[in-house]
N, C-alpha and C positions, 0 to 999 in steps of 0.2 A: 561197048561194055567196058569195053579195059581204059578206053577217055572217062568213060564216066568214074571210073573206082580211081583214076590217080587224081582228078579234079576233084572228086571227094577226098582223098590222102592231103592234098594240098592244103585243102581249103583246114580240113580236122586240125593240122600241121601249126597252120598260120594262128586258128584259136587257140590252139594250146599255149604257142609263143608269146602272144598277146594277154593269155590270160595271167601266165607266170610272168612274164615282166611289168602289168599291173600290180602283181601279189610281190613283186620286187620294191617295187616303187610304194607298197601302201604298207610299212608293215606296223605291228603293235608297237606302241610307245612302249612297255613294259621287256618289252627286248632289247630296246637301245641300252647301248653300255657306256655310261657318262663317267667318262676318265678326266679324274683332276686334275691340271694344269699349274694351278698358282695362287698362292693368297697371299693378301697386302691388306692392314690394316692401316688407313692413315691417321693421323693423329698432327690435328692441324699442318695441312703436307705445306712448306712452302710455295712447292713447286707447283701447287695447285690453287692456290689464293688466287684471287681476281682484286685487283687492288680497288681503294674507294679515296684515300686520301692517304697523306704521310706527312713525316717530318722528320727530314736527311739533311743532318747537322752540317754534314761534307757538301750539301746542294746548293746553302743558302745563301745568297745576297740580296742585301736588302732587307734584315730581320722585321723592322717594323712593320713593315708592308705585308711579307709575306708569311709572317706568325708574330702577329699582335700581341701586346702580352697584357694581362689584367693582374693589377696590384689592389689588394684587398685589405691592407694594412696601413696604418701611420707609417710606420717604416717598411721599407722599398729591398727588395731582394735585389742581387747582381744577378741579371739573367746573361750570360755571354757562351759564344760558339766561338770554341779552339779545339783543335786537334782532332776534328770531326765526333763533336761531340756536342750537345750543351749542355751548361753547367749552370745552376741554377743555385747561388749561396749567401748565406745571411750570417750574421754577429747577433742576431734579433731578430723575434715573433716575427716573421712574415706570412702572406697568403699571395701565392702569385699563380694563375691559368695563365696558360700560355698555347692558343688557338693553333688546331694542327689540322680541322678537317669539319665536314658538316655531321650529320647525326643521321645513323640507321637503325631503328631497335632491334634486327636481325644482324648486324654484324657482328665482327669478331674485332677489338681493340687490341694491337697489341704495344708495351712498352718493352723495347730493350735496354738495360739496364746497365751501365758501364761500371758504377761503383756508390756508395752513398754513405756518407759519415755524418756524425753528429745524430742529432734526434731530430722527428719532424714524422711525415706523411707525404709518400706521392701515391698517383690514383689517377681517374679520370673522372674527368665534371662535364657534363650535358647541361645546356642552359641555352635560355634564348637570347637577342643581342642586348635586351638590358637585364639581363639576372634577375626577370620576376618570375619565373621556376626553375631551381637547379636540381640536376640528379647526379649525386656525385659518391664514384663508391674508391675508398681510400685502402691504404697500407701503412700501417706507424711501424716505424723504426727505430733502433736507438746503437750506434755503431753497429752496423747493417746488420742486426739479430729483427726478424720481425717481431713486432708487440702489439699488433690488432689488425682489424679486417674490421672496416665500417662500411654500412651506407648511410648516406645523409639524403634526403627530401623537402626539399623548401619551396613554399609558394605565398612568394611576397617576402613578407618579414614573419610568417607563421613558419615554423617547422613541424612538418610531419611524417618526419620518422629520424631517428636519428640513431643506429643501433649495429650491436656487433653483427658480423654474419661470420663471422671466424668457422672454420671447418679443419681440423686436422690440425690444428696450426700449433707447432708444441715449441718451449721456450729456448731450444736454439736453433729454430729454423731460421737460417740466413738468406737475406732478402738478395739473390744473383738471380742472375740471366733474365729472361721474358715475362714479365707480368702480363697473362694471356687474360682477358675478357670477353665470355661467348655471352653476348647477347640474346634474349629468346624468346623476344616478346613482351608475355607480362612476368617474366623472370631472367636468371642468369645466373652461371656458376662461373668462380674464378680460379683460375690456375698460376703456379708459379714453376718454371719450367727452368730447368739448366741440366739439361741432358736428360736419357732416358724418357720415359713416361712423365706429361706433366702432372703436379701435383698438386690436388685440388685444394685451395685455402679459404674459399667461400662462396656462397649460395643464397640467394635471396629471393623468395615470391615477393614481387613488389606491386603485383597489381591493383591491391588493396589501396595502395598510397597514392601511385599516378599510374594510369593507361599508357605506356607509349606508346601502343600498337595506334594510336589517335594519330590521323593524320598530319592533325597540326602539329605536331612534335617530329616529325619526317619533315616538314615545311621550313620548321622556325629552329629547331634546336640545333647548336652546334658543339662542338668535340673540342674538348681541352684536355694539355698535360696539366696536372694539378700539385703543385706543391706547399708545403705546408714547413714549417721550419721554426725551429724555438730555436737552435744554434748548429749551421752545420752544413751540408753542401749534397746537393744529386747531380749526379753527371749521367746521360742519359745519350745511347748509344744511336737511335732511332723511335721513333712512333707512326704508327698504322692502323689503318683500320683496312678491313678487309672482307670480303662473303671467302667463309672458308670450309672445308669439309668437314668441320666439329672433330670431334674424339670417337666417330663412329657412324657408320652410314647403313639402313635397312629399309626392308619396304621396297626390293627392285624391283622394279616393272617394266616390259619392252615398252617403248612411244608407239604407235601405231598409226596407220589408217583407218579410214572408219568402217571398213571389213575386217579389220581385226589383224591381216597384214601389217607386221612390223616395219617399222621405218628404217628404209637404209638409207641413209642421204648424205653426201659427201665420203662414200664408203666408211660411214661408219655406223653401225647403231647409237639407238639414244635410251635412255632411260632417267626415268623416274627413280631420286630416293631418297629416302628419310634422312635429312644429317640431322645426328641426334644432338638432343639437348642432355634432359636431365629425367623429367614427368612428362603426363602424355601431354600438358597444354604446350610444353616447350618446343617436338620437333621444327625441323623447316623442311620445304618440299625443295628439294635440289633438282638440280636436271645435268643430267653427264651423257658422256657420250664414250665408244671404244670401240676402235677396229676388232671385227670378231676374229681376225686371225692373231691378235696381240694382245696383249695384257694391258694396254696402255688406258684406262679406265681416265677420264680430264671431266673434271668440274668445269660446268658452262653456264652455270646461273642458278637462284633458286623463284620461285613464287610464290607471292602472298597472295591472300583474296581478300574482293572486298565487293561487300554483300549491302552495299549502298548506305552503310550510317557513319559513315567516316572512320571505321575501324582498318586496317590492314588484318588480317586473320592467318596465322600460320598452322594452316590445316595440311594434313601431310595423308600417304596410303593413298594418294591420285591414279588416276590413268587419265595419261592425255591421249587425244589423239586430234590425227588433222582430216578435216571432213572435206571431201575434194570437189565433192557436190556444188556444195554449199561454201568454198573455200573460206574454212573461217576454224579454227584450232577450240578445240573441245573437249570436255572430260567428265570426270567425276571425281569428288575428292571427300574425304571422310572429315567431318565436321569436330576433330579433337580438340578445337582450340574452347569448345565449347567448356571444359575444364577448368579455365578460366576461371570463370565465373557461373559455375552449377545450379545456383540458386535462379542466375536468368536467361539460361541457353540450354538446350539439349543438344546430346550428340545424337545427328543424324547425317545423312549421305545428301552433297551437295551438288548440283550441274553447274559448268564452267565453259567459260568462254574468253575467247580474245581474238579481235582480229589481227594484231600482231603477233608475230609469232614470239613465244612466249619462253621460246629456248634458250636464251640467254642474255646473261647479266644478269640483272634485278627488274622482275616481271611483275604484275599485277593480273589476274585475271578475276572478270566479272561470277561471282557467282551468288548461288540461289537455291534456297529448298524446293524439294519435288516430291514432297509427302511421303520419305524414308527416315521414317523420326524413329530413335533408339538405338539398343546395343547392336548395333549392323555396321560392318567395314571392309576394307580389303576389298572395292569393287573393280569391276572388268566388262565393259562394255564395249559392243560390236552393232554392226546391221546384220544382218541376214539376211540377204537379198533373195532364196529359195525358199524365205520362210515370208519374207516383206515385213520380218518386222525387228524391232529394235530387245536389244537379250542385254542382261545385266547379269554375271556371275559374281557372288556378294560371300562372304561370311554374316549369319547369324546367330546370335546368341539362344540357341534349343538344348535347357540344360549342357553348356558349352557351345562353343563357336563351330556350327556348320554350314557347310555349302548349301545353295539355293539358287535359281533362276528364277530372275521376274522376265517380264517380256512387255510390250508394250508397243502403240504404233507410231509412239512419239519419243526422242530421243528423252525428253526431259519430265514427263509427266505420267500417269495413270497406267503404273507397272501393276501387275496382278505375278503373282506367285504360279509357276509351270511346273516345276522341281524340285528336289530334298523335300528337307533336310536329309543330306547321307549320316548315316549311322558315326561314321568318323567323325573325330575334331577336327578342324578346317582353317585354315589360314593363308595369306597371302594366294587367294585361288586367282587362277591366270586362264586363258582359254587359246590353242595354239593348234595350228595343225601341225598333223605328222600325215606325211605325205599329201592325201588331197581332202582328209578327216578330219576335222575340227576335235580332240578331246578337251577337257575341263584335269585340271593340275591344279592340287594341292598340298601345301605342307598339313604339318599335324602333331601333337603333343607326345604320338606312338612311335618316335622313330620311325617312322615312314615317310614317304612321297606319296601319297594317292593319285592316281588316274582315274579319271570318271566319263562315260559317254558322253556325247554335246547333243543334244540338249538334253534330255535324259537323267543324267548323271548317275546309271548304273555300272557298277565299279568292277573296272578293268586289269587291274592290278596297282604294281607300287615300282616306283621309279628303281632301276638299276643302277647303282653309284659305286664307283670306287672312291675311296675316303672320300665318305660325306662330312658335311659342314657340324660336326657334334664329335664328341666321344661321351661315355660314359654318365659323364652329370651336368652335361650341359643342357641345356635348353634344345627341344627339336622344330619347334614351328618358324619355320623358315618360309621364304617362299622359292617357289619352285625355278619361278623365270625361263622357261625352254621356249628358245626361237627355232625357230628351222628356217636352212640358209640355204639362197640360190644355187644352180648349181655353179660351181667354176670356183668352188672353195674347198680346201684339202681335209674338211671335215662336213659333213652334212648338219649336224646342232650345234646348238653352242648354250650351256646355262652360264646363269652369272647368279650366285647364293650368295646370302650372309649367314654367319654363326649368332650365337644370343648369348655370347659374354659380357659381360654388364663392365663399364669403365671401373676400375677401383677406387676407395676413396669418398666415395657419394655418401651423404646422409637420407634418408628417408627413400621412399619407392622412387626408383629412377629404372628406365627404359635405356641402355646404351650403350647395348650392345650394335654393331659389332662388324666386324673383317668380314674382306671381300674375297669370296672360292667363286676359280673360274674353270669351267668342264666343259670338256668338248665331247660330242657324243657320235659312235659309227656304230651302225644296224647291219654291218656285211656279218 
């Protein structure tokens, strides 16, 4: 009797321990307390450029060889490098390019600017190797006071478009430091930067004129300094072009596995995110990485898609992930470039693919519609291997943007609706475990975090933040981004937010916001 009652005491003992430290190990998301760490907003960061080309006055021997120069004029400019510089000056009307690199319609141009006197125009000119299409967008000066912001359009001997885009530009803005150009497809806005925040001077939707996103202009077009000169001299300190982090990054997203398992590889996480342009056809889809014990957040490439008619398409709000099955890198990505051109594209949700890994530098990935046509974004796709089937956590537009689950037994095809729409506005929704529980995370227009069951998505509470990514009149639709990290790290979560402060200076609806909040999260 008394073996039997203590082999009973034991055994009662041992479930009890087993059961609390299961109930240790699995607790509610809405009790984790996500303490903010650090924010950085970059703004075209140096130190995060991945270079594409240049022109380093101090590097050159050889100028003819190694930047060719084009004279456009009866009379001939003095193109000469001294003093780690070049110097490009005329007594008379000149036109001279002066070849520094190839042509990427996503890049970022920059000129640094040493000094410029007299009157004239410098800029960058895009052209093929006999100038029968140029796209060239200028700066007029007049003793270095700016006095316009052009683009110019030419194909052949026709010109079509030839016109101010001047933004901000008031009459003693003087022409110093970096003439920044963020390429963005079928647009671009320009900035003139000399300390502080750069300063926007012009803006152009050009897609009406030419396509660059057309692959033959990624093939054939190439990069010039371009000057222009009635009487007077530019001395030019360097030129670059570059894939850079734009004036603002959103849309985070962990990289995954194809169970939904974040990707740790090379100890580090990866993500997906927005570097922003201007409108929604402008963003680009970036790809970063950061140790989750450090703030150290490094741009590793961005991705275009191309949906087989020779477009490059800068569709952005992806989740990639890598299917291990099937080793081959896949996702879904939100079809905004459709903006563009509205009258012959709809936005809808696209499936993607590459069998190279598509993480860095300048990617391409193949993709394609799967019958998610309309106001639908912000997707999150998993397997579910206890369910055997394929789950998509999406934002829909049901009088405003809410959560939804499709489901399907194919990764890319014939989703049916399981889910919501939940009652709340919904954004950047993400699906992540906490402990061994799959929940569904979302931001929202309420100042809130929502939390929602997987698959289900009956609502569990609202995230716990210390200083969240807003104050008062900001913008709350954020996304959520919570990993949960192995054990053998001095923190069990880790989010990574953006805020929705919009770049200053922008003319018309621009998206561009914003700064990077990083939190670490403990359930003791």
């Amino acid at each position: 009797m008394t073996l039997k009652l203590t082999t009973g005491l034991i055994l009662f003992f041992a479930l009890t321990t087993a059961f609390h430290r299961v109930a240790r190990c699995q607790p509610s998301p809405d009790k984790i307390n996500f303490v903010r760490q650090g924010v950085q907003r970059m703004l075209f960061d140096n130190s995060q450029s991945i270079p594409l080309a240049s022109l380093n006055p101090g590097n050159v021997i050889g100028p003819a060889s190694m930047h060719p120069v084009k004279q456009y004029s009866a009379q001939t400019s003095e193109v000469t490098y001294r003093d780690n510089k070049l110097v490009v000056q005329s007594e008379n009307e000149t036109q001279t390019a002066i070849w520094f690199g190839g042509f990427n319609p996503f890049a970022t141009y920059f000129i640094d600017l040493n000094a410029c006197a007299g009157s004239g125009e410098l800029g960058f000119q895009c052209s093929d190797a006999r100038d029968s299409e140029q796209f060239r967008v200028t700066i007029g000066f007049t003793d270095s006071l700016l006095t316009s912001v052009k683009l110019l359009v030419k194909s052949g001997a026709e010109t079509i478009a030839d016109q101010s885009i001047a933004v901000n530009a008031g009459e003693t803005t003087r022409l110093k430091g970096r003439i920044i150009l963020q390429m963005l497809g079928s647009g671009f806005t320009l900035y003139l930067h000399d300390g502080g925040i750069p300063q926007v001077i012009g803006q152009s939707d050009f897609n009406t004129y030419i396509d660059l996103r057309n692959k033959k202009y990624l093939r054939a077009f190439q990069s010039h300094l371009y000057v222009a000169l009635q009487k007077g001299q530019v001395a030019v300190n360097k030129v670059e072009a570059a894939i850079t982090t734009g004036m603002g990054l959103a849309d985070i997203r962990a990289v995954t596995y194809e169970n939904g398992d974040p990707m740790l590889d090379q100890g580090r996480l990866w993500y997906t995110m927005s570097v922003r342009g201007r409108a929604l056809p402008h963003h680009l889809q970036g790809v970063f990485s950061m140790n989750p014990t450090t703030f150290d957040v490094k741009l590793e490439g961005i991705i275009v898609f191309d949906r087989g008619d020779d477009l490059l398409r800068n569709e952005v709000a992806s989740h990639l992930f890598f299917d291990r099955k099937e080793k081959i890198w896949r996702g879904l990505t939100t079809g905004f470039s459709a903006y563009a051109f509205p009258d012959k594209e709809k936005k809808q949700l696209l499936a993607v693919e590459s069998e190279r890994d598509p993480r860095f530098g300048f990617s391409v990935m193949k993709a394609a519609p799967f019958g998610i046509v309309g106001d639908i974004e912000d997707p999150h796709i998993l397997w579910d291997e206890d369910a055997g089937k394929w789950r998509i956590l999406t934002c829909e537009n049901n009088d405003g943007y809410k959560a939804v689950v499709l489901e399907s037994d194919e990764w890319n095809k014939n989703y049916q609706r399981i889910a919501g729409p939940v009652a709340h506005n919904s954004t950047g929704t993400s699906i992540q475990k906490i402990g061994d529980t799959r929940y569904c995370f979302s931001g929202s227009s309420e100042r809130e975090i929502f939390i929602y069951t997987y698959p289900d998505l009956r609502e569990v509470g609202t995230l716990n933040m210390d200083l969240p990514p807003w104050d008062e009149s900001a913008g709350t639709r954020v996304w959520p981004n919570v990993v949960q990290l192995p054990d053998g790290y001095p923190f069990k979560y880790v989010a990574l937010m953006m805020d929705r402060y919009n770049f200053p200076g922008l003319k018309g609806p621009n998206w561009t916001y914003g700064a990077l909040y990083l939190y670490h999260g403990y359930d003791e």
